[in-house]
C-alpha positions in Angstrom: 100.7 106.3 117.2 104.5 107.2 116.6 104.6 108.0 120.6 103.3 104.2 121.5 106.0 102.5 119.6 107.8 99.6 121.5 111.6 100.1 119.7 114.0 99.6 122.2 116.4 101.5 120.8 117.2 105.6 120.2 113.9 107.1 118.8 114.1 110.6 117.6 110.2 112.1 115.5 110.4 115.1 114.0 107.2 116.8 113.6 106.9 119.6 111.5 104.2 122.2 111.7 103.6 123.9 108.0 102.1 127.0 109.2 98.9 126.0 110.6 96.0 128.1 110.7 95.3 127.0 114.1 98.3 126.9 115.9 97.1 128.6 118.6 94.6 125.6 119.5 97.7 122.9 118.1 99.8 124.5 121.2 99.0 122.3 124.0 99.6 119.9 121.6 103.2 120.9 120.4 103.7 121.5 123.9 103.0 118.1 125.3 105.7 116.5 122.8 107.8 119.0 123.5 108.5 117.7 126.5 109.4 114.5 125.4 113.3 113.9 124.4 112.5 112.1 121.9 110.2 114.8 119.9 111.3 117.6 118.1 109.2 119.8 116.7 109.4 122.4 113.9 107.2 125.2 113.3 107.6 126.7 109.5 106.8 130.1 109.5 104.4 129.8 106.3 102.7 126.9 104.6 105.7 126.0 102.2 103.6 122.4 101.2 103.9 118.8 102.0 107.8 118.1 100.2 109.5 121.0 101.0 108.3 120.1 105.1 109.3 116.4 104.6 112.8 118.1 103.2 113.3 120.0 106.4 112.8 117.0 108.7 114.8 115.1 106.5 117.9 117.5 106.9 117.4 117.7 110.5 117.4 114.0 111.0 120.7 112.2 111.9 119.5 108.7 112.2 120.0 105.8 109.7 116.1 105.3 109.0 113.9 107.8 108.4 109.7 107.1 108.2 107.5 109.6 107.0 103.9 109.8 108.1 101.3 111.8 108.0 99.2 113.4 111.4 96.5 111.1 110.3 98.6 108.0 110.2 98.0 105.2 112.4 101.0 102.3 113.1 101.1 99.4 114.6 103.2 100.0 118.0 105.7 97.2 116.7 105.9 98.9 113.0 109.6 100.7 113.8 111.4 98.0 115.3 109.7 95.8 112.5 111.9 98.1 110.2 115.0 98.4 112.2 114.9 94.5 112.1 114.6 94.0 108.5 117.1 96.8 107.2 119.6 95.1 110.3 119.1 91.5 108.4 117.4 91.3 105.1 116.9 88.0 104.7 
């Protein structure tokens, strides 16, 4: 669902593998996003757990908001720009 957002502006998803089992059949997968500019993918070399994965996005990230999800989570398409909006003007 992070792919169908409607933000206007500069989009940047980092996705981190944490050492999948099958990341032989997640691949294609990787591959597809790979392609896209706006994806960036990291593939840790071991499970290291959920934070310390979240922590290497993080330090990879340059933009001024960062969402977490999780490869199950489903957002609206306006969600991002919904955010953007509000942390532009609060009130």
């Amino acid at each position: 669902s992070i792919a169908g957002q409607d933000y206007a502006g500069k989009l940047r998803v980092i996705v981190v593998d944490d050492g999948s089992a099958n990341r032989d059949l997640l691949g294609p997968v990787h591959k597809i996003y790979a392609s896209d500019p706006r994806f960036r993918i990291i593939l840790m070399a071991k499970n290291v757990g959920k934070r310390k994965a979240q922590i290497a996005a993080i330090r990879s990230s340059s933009g001024d908001l960062v969402l977490n999800v999780d490869s199950d989570t489903i957002l609206a398409v306006d969600v991002v720009t919904k955010l953007v909006s509000k942390m532009q003007d609060p009130d």
